[in-house]
VOGU-3710 file (C-alpha; in Angstrom, 3 decimals, decimal comma):
1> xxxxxxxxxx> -8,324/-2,548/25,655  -5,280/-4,926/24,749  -4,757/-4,762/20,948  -2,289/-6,016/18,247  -1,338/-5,614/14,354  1,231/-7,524/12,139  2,431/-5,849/9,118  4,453/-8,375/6,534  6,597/-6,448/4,487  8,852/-7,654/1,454
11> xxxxxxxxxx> 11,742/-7,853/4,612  10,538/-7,056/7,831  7,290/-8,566/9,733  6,438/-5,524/12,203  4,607/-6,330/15,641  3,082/-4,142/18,258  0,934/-4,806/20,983  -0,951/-1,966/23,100  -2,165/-2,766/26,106  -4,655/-2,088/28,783
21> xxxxxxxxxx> -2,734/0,859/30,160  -2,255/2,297/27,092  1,654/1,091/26,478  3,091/0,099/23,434  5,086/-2,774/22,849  6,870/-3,474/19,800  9,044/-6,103/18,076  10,451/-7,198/14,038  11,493/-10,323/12,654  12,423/-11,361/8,977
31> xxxxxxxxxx> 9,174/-12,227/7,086  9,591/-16,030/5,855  9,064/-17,104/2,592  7,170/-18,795/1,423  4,702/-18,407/4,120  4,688/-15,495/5,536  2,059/-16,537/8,101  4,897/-18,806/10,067  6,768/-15,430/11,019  3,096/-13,750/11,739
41> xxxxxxxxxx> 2,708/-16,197/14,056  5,987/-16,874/16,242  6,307/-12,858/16,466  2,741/-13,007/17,861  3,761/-15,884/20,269  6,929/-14,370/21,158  5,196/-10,702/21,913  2,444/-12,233/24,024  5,056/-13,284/26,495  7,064/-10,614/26,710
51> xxxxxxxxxx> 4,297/-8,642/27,217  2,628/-10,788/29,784  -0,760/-10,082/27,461  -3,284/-13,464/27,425  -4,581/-14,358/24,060  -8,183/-14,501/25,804  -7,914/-10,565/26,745  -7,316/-9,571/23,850  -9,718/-7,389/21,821  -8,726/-7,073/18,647
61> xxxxxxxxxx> -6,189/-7,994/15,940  -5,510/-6,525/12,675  -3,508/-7,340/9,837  -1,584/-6,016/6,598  -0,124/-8,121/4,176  1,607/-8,118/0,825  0,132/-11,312/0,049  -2,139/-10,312/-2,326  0,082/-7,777/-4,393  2,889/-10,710/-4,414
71> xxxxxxxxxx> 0,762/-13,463/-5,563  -0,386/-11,075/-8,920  3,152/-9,806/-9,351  4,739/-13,457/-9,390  1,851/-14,811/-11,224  1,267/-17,230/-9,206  -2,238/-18,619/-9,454  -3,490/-21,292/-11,526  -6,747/-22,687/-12,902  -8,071/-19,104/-13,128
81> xxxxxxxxxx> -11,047/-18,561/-15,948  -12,894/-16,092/-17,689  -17,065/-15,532/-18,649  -17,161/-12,563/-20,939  -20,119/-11,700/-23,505  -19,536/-13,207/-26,889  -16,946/-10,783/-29,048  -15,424/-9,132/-25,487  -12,610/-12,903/-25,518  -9,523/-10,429/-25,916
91> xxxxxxxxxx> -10,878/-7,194/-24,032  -7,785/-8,046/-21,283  -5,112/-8,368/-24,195  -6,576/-5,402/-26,214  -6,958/-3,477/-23,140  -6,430/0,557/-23,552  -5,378/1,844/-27,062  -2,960/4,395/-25,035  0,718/3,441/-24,751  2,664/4,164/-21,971
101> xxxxxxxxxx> 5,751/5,869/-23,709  4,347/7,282/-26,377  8,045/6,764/-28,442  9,173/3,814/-26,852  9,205/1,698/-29,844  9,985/-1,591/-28,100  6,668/-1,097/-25,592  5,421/-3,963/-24,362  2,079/-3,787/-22,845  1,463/-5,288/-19,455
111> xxxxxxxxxx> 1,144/-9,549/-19,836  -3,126/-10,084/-18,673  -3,221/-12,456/-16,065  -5,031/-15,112/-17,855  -4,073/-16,377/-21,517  -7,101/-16,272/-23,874  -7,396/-20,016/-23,826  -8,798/-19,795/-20,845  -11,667/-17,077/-21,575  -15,183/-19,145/-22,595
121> xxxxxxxxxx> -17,438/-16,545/-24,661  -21,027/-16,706/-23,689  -24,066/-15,929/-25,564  -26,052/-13,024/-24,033  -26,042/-9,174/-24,859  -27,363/-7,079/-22,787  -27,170/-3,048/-23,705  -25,901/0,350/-22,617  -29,309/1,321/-20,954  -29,932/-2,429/-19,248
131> xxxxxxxxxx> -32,104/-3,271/-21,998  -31,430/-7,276/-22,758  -30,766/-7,457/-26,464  -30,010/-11,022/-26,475  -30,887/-13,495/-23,919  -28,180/-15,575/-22,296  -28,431/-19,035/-24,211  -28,463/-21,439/-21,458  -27,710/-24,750/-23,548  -24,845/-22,885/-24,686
141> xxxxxxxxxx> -23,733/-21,701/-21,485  -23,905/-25,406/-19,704  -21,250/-26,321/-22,667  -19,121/-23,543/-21,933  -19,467/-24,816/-17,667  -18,510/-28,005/-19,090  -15,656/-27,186/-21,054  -14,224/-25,064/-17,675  -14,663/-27,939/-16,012  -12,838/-29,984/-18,500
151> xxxxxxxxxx> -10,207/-27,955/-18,722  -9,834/-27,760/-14,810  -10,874/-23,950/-13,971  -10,865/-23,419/-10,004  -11,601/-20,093/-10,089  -13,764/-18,028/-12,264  -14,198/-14,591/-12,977  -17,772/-13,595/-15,018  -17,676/-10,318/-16,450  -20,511/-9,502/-19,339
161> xxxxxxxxxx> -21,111/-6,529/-21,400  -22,976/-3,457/-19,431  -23,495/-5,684/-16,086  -23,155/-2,497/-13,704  -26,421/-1,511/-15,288  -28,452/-4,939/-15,593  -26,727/-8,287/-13,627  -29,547/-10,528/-14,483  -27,650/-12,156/-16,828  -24,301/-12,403/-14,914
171> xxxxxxxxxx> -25,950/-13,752/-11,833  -28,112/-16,530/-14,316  -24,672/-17,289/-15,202  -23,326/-17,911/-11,845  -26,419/-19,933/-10,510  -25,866/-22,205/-13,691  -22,087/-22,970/-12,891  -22,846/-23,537/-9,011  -25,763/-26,011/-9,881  -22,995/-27,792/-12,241
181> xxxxxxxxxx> -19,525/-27,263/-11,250  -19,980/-25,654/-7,480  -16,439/-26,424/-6,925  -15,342/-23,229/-8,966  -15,365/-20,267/-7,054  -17,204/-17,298/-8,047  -15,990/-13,328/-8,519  -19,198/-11,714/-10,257  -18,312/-8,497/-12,172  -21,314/-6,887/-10,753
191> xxxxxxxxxx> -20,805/-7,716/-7,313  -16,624/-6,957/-7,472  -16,581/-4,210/-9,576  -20,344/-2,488/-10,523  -18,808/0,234/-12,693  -18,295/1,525/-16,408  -15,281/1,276/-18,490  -14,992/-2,525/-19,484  -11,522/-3,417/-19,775  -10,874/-1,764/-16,258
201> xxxxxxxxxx> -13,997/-3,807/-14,986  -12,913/-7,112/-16,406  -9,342/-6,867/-15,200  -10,752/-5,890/-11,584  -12,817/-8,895/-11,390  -9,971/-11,499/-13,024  -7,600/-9,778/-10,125  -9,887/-10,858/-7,320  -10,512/-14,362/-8,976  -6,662/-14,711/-9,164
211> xxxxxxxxxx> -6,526/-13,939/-5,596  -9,863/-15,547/-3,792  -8,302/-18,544/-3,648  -4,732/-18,448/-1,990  -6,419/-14,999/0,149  -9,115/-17,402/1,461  -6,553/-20,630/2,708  -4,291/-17,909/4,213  -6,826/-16,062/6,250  -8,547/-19,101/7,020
221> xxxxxxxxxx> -5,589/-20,617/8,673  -4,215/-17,345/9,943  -7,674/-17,734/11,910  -7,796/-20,953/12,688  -4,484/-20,547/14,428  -5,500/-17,057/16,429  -8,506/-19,211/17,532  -6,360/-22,723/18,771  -4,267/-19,920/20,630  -7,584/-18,402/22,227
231> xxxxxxxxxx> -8,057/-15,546/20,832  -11,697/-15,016/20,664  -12,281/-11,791/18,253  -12,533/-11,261/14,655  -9,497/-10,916/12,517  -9,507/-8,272/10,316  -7,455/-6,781/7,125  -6,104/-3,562/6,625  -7,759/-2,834/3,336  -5,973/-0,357/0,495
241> xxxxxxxxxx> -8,413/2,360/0,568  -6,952/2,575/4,264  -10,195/0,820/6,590  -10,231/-2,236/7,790  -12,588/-4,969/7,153  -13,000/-8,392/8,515  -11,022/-11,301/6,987  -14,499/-12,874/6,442  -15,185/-10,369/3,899  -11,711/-9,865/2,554
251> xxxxxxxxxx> -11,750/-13,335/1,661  -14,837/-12,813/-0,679  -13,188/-9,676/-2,096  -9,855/-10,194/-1,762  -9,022/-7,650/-4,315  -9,474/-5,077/-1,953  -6,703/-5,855/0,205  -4,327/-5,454/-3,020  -2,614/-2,815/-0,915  -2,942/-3,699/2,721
261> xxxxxxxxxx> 0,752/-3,294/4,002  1,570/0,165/2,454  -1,886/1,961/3,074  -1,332/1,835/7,127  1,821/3,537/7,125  -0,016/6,799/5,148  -2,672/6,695/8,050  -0,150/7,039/10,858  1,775/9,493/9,139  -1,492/11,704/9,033
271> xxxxxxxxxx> -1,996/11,160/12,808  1,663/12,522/13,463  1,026/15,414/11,279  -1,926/15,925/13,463  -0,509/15,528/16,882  2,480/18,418/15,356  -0,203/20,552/13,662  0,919/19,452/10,388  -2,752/19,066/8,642  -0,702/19,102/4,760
281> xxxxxxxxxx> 2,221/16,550/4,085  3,839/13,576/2,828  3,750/10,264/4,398  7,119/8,622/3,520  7,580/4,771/4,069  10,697/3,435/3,351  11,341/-0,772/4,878  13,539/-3,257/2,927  12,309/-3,848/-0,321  10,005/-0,475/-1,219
291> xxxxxxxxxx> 9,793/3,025/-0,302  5,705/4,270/-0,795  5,258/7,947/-0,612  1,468/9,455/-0,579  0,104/13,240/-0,380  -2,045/13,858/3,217  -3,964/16,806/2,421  -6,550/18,604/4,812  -5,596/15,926/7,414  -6,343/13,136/5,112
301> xxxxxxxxxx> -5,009/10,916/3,355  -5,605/11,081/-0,636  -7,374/8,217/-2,390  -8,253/7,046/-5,690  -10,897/4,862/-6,896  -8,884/3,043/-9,794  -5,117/2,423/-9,188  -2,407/-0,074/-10,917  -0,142/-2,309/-9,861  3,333/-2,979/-10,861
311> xxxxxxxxxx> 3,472/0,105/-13,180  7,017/0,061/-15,052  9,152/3,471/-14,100  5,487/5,387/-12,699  3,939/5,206/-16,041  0,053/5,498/-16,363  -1,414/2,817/-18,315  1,708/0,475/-17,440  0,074/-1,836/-15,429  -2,372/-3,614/-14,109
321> xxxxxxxxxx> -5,655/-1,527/-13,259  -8,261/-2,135/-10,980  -11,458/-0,337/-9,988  -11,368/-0,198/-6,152  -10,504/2,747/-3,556  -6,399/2,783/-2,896  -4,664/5,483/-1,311  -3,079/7,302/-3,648  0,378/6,203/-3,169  3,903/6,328/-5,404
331> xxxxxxxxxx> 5,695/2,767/-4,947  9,320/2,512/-6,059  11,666/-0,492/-5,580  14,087/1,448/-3,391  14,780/-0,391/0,023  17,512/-0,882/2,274  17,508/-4,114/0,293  17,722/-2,952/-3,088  20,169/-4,174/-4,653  23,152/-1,921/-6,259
341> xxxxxxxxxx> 25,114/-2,822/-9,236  27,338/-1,112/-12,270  25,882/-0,092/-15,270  27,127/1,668/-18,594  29,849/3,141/-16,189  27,526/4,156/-13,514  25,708/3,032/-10,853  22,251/1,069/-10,725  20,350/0,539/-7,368  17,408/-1,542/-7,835
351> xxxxxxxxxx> 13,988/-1,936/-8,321  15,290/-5,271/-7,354  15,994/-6,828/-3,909  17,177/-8,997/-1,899  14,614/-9,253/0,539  14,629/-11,496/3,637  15,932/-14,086/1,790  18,863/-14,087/1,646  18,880/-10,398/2,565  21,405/-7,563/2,142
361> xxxxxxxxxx> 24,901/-8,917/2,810  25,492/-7,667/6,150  22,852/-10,158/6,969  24,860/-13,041/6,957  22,518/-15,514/5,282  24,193/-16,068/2,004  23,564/-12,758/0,535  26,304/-12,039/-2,318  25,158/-8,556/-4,229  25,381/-5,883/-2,185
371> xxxxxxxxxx> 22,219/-3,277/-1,190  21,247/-0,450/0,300  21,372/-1,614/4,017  24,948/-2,253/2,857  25,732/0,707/1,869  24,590/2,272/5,272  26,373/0,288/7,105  29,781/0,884/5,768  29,024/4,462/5,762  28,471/4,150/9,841
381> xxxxxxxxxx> 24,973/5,295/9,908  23,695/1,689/11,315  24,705/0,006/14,442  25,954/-3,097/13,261  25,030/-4,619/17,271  22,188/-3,611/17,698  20,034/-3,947/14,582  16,316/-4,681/14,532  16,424/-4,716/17,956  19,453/-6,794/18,359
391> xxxxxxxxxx> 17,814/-9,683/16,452  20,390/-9,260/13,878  24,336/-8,644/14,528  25,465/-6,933/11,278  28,726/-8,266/9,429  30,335/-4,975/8,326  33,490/-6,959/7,022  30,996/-8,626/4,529  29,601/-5,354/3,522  32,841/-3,535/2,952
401> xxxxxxxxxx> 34,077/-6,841/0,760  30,647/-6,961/-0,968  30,743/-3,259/-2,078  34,601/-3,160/-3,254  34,091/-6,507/-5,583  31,128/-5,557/-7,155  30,853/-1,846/-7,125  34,011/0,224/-6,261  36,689/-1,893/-8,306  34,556/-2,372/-11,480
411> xxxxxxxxxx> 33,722/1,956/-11,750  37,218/2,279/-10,723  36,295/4,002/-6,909  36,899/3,673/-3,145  34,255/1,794/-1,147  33,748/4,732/0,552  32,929/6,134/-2,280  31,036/3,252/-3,545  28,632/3,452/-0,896  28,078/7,390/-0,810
421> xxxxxxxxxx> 26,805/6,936/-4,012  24,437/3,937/-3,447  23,052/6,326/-0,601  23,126/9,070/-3,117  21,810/7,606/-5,985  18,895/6,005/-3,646  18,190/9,309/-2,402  17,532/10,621/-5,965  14,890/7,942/-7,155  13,379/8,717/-4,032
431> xxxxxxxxxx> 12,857/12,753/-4,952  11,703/11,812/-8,165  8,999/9,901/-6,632  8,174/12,637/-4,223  7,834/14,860/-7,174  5,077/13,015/-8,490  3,032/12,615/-5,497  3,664/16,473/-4,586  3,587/18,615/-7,872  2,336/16,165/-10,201
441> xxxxxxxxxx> -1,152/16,630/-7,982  -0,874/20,536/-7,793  0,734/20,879/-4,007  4,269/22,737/-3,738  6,452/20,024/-1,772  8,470/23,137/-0,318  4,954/24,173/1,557  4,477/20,567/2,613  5,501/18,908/6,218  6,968/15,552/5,678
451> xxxxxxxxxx> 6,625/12,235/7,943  9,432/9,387/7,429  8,415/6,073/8,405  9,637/2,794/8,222  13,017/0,704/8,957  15,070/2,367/6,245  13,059/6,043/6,215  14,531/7,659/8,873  18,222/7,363/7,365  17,395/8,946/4,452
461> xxxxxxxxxx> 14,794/11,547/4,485  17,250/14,047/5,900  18,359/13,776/2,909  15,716/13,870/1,096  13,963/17,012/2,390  17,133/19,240/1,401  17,102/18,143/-1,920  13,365/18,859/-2,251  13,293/22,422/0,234  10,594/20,843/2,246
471> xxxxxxxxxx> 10,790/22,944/5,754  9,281/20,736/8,157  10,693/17,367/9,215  8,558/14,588/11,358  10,634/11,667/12,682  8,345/9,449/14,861  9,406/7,268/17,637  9,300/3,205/16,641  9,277/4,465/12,959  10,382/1,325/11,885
481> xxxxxxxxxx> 7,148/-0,012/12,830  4,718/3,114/12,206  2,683/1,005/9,625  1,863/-1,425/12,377  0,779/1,334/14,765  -1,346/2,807/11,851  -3,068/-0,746/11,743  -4,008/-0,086/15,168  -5,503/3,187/14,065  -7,634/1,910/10,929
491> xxxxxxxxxx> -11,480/2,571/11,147  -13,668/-0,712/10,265  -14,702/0,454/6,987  -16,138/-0,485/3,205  -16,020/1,108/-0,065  -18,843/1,055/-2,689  -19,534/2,202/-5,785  -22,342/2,280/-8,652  -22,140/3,683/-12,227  -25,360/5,759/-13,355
501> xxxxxxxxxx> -24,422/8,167/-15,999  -26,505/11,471/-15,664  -25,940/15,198/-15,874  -25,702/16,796/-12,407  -28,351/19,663/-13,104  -31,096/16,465/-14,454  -30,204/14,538/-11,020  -33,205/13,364/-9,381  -33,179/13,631/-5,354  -35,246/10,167/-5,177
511> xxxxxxxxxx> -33,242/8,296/-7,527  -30,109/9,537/-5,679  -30,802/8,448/-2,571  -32,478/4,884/-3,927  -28,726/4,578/-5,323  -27,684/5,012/-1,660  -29,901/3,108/0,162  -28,771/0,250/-2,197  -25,309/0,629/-1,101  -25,805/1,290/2,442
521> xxxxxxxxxx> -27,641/-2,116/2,613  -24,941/-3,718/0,946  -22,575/-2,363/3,352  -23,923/-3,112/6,651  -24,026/-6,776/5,544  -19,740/-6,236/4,390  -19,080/-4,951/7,587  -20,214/-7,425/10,162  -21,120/-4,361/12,848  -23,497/-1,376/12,606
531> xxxxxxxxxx> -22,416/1,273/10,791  -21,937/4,490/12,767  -21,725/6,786/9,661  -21,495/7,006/5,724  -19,857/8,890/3,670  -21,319/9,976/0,052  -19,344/10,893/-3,023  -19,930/11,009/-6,939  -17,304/10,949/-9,706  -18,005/13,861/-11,900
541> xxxxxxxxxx> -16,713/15,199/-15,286  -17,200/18,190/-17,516  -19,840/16,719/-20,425  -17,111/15,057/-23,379  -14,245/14,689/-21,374  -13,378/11,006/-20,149  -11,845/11,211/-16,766  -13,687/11,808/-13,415  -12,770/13,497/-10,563  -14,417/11,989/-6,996
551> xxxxxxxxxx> -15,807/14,864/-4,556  -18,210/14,930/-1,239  -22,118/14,318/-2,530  -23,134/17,277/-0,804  -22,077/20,828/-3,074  -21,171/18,316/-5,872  -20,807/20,940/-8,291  -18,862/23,908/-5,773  -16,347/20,600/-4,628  -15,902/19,780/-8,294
561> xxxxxxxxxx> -14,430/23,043/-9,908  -12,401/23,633/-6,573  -10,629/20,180/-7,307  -10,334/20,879/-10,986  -8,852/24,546/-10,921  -5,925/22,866/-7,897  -5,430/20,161/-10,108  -5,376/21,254/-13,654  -5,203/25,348/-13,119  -8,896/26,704/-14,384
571> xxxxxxxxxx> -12,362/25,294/-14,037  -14,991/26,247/-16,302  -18,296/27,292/-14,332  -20,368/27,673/-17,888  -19,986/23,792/-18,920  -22,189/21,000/-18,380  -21,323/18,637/-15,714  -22,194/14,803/-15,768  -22,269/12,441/-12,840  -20,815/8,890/-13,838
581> xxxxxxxxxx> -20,455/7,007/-10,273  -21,518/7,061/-6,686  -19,986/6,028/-4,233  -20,964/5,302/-0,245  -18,069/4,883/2,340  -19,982/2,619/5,486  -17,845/3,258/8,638  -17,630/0,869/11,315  -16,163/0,992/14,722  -13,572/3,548/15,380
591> xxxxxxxxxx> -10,490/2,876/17,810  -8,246/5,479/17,766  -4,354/4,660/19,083  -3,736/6,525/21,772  0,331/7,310/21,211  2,623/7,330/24,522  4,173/10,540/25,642  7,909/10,895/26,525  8,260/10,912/30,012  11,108/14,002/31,447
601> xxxxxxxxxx> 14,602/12,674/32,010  17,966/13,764/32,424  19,839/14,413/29,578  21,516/10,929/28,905  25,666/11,323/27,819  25,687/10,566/23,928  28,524/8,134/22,486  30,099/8,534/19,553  30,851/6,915/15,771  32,481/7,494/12,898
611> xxxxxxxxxx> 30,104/8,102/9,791  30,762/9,507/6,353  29,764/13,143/5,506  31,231/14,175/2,481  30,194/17,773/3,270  32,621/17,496/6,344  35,653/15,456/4,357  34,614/12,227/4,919  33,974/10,119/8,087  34,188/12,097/11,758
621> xxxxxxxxxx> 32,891/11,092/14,923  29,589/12,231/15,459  27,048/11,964/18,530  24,941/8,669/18,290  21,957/9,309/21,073  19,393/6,414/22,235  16,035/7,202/21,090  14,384/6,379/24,868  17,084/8,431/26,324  15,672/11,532/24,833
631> xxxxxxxxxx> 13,739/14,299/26,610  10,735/16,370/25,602  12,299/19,845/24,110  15,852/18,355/24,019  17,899/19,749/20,754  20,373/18,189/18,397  22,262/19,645/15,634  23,040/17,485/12,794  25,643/15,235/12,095  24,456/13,337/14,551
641> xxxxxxxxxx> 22,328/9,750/14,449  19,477/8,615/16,721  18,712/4,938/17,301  16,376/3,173/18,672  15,581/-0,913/18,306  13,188/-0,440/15,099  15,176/1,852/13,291  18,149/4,363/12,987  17,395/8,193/12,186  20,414/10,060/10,341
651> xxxxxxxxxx> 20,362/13,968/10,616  22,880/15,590/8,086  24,680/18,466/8,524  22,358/21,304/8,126  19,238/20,334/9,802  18,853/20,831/13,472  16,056/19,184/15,498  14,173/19,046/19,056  12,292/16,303/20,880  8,352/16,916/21,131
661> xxxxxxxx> 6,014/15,152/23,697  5,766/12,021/22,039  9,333/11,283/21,108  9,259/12,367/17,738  12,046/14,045/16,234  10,801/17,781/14,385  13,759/18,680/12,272  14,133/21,613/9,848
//
């Protein structure tokens, strides 16, 4: 079966085609602002010829995209509105009464998407239990449609008070505005986001709202253009939970695809840790602009059913949440194109970047501050001709000149030493993060394999696993375009959820499985295809306390206090336990990527550059090896660098490594 993924990154657009015999193809380009979509396509165009593949043959195509975590961050939609229950105007500027930084005195909460001018307060109550106290006042709800109207609302998001439990009034609400204004597009609270917790509801539903619109003109024409190419399949999304779903349905929730590009990468990651034997690790992604780091445990990767985007320096609470299944994943601005600079004396790399455009300034397209890639380059870890492929012929000159001016003369160093300590410094907010999604969710990073993925990973994690004593290193081959690969390897899938509050031991078997059969309805209809299996879960607490911890349906209670005691040290087997939401997981088709082996070869002879070690004095000439040159059970002994056309892997002194089956380098 011929199939192909795109991954847009902040940088890079990754590409890889497998076809009928199994092979994989592969190819990058610089993602183009400010459609993306334009470098989507000519990649596509250009890797259907080189690969000889028709557009009519092929199967399947599947997509990840940043598009929907950009357009929130840049707060870029307009004419986005707000339904809440009368009193609830302010529930997204009041939000949580927790602060971030508890004594951070100049705290500033994160900005809500939508200023209160343009949240309309209906008249309608309806109660904890689903009881309607008040009745929703339609005369005064047809002003309210008006005065949206008015006022020029496109989209609208309708959230009232305790809909999860009763949506009558919510879906009177919507009938009302499509009979008078069906221009608006509609994100229903209960449909988007059927759970407790109201400010977390409200700002789920005014996230997908803020996104339906530009989500559903992108996909449609990302379609439409698949189609006039003949391609004769569906399109589907790589959704954040890590499944995909079809565009089609993606473009009705389109706050589920908040995380598309990272959650791919964690997938593949678990796949190599398979193929090695490696059930327990961390996936590490690092491309141009970000470096996401998530905890595979058992074999899987680890999820969570609320998540925010665009915390500020990892804090909880810091920014914008959301009630829908992520992977749980640690995003940090630090890219190869972050961009370094002096501060009080020291220096600052990112969470800024340069991005694509104009990129690092190596690059050659008008970049000025110099970045991470930079940085690598002058300290002769990249092959400035043959980068990307050879799509991009490095200016090293530029780099060097870029570094000295705005680095090295202002702290008073060399460039040489300028650069080490952009690599360094890099490096370190890079640990930090690794930290969190290690030990900060009870696993010992030292007892934990790790996977490093991505155009920039590979040159650093060598680093990286010394500083954190992690024993086991996984270097794939086409790392620079793993998260593509793991596109290839998503299952079709959807995520729902339900709140009904209850204590576990008063459950009621036929009132359980009603809640099911609701979502599993719901879900064949999301996925387009017959479901092949679902998964069941429930959030559960001990009685009083206010977070939840999700486990398997089945031995609720035994899966519940083994989560609790790894997570927070000691369960308590006497206290009452309350269920607060289900949740179903409908699974779809399943296409596993079948990875090519390394074929035998002769040992190819290595050449040589110099590269900076400051453990061996500075630069020496170490052994650069072609990736596809390399032989199953070959060994290498660090310094040395491996390259290949998607990426460049650095091994520092200290770590030694041999080829497996599949190319992959397994250092320690």
């Amino acid at each position: 079966m011929t199939q192909v993924a795109f991954d847009v990154g902040g940088t890079f657009t990754d590409f890889v085609l497998q076809d009928d015999a199994g092979r994989l193809h592969t190819a990058k380009r610089l993602t183009t602002y400010p459609d993306p979509s334009d470098a989507c396509l000519a990649g596509l165009d250009a890797m259907m010829r080189e690969s000889g593949a028709s557009w009519n043959d092929l199967a399947r195509a599947v997509h990840g995209t940043t598009l929907g975590s950009n357009v929130v961050i840049e707060r870029k939609a307009t004419g986005v509105g707000l339904a809440t229950t009368r009193g609830f105007r302010d529930v997204l500027g009041i939000g949580r009464q927790k602060r971030y930084q508890l004594y951070d005195l100049q705290i500033e909460k994160p900005a809500a998407l939508i200023d209160r001018t343009w949240v309309w307060e209906v008249d309608e109550r309806v109660l904890a239990d689903g009881a309607i106290h008040r009745p929703l006042d339609e005369t005064q709800a047809a002003a309210a449609i008006a005065g949206m109207r008015e006022r020029g609302v496109r989209s609208l998001a309708i959230c009232f008070l305790h809909s999860y439990v009763n949506p009558e009034h919510e879906r009177l609400f919507a009938r009302l505005v499509r009979e008078a204004a069906p221009e608006i597009e509609l994100s229903l609270s209960c449909e988007v986001s059927p759970q407790f917790r109201e400010y977390e509801r409200t700002s789920t539903t005014v996230v997908n709202a803020y996104l339906v619109q530009a989500v559903r003109e992108y996909l449609g024409r990302m379609g439409a253009e698949l189609r006039g190419r003949g391609y004769g399949g569906r399109l589907f999304i790589m959704q954040s939970g890590g499944g995909a779903a079809t565009a089609e349905t993606m473009a009705q929730f389109p706050v589920r695809m908040i995380e598309s590009g990272p959650a791919a990468g964690a997938l593949i990651a678990a796949r190599y840790g398979e193929l090695t034997g490696h059930p327990d690790l961390i996936a590490f992604d690092m491309g141009g602009t970000t470096a996401k780091l998530s905890l595979i445990a058992g074999g899987k990767p680890q999820t969570v059913d609320t998540f925010e985007l665009h915390r500020v320096r990892l804090a909880a609470g810091s920014g914008i949440p959301m009630n829908v299944r992520s992977l749980d994943l640690v995003e940090i601005g630090a890219g190869g194109g972050s961009i370094a600079r002096p501060a009080l004396g020291t220096i600052q790399v990112g969470p800024d970047s340069a991005g694509s455009q104009p990129g690092p300034v190596c690059y050659g397209q008008g970049g000025a501050e110099p970045t991470v890639t930079d940085a690598n380059l002058v300290l002769g870890y990249l092959n400035p001709d043959n980068f990307a492929g050879g799509s991009l012929r490095l200016d090293l000159e530029g780099a060097r000149r870029a570094i000295a001016d705005r680095v090295a003369q202002p702290l008073g160093m060399s460039v040489e030493e300028a650069a080490w300590g952009i690599h360094a410094l890099v490096n370190l907010n890079m640990e930090l993060a690794t930290r969190v999604v290690s030990i900060e969710r009870g696993y010992d990073p030292r007892r934990l394999a790790f996977v490093a993925t991505g155009g920039s990973g590979p040159v650093h994690a060598g680093r990286l696993v010394q500083a954190l004593g992690v024993q086991v290193l996984i270097l794939p081959a086409a790392a620079g375009v793993a998260s593509a690969i793991g596109l290839l390897s998503a299952d079709v899938k959807v995520d729902l959820s339900r709140t009904h509050l209850v204590r576990l031991d008063d459950v009621d078997a036929d009132q359980a499985e009603a809640i099911y059969a609701d979502m599993q309805r719901e879900a064949t209809v999301l996925l387009r295809t017959p479901p092949a299996a679902f998964v069941r879960e429930v959030d559960l607490r001990y009685v009083g306390q206010g977070y939840e911890l999700t486990v398997p349906f089945e031995e609720a209670r035994r899966a519940f206090e083994e989560l609790y005691t790894r997570r927070y040290g000691q369960a308590s087997p006497n206290e009452m336990v309350e269920a607060t939401t289900w949740r179903l997981t409908a699974i779809g088709e399943r296409t596993p990527v079948e990875l090519p082996r390394f074929a035998a070869r002769a040992q190819a002879t290595a050449r040589a550059r110099s590269a900076y070690f400051p453990e061996c004095s500075g630069y020496l000439e170490v052994q650069v090896h072609a990736r596809d040159e390399l032989s199953p059970g070959q060994a290498l002994e660090g310094p040395v660098i491996v390259e290949e056309k998607e990426s460049t892997t650095v091994l520092p002194p200290g770590l030694k490594a041999v080829v497996d089956d599949y190319g992959s380098l397994l250092a320690s």
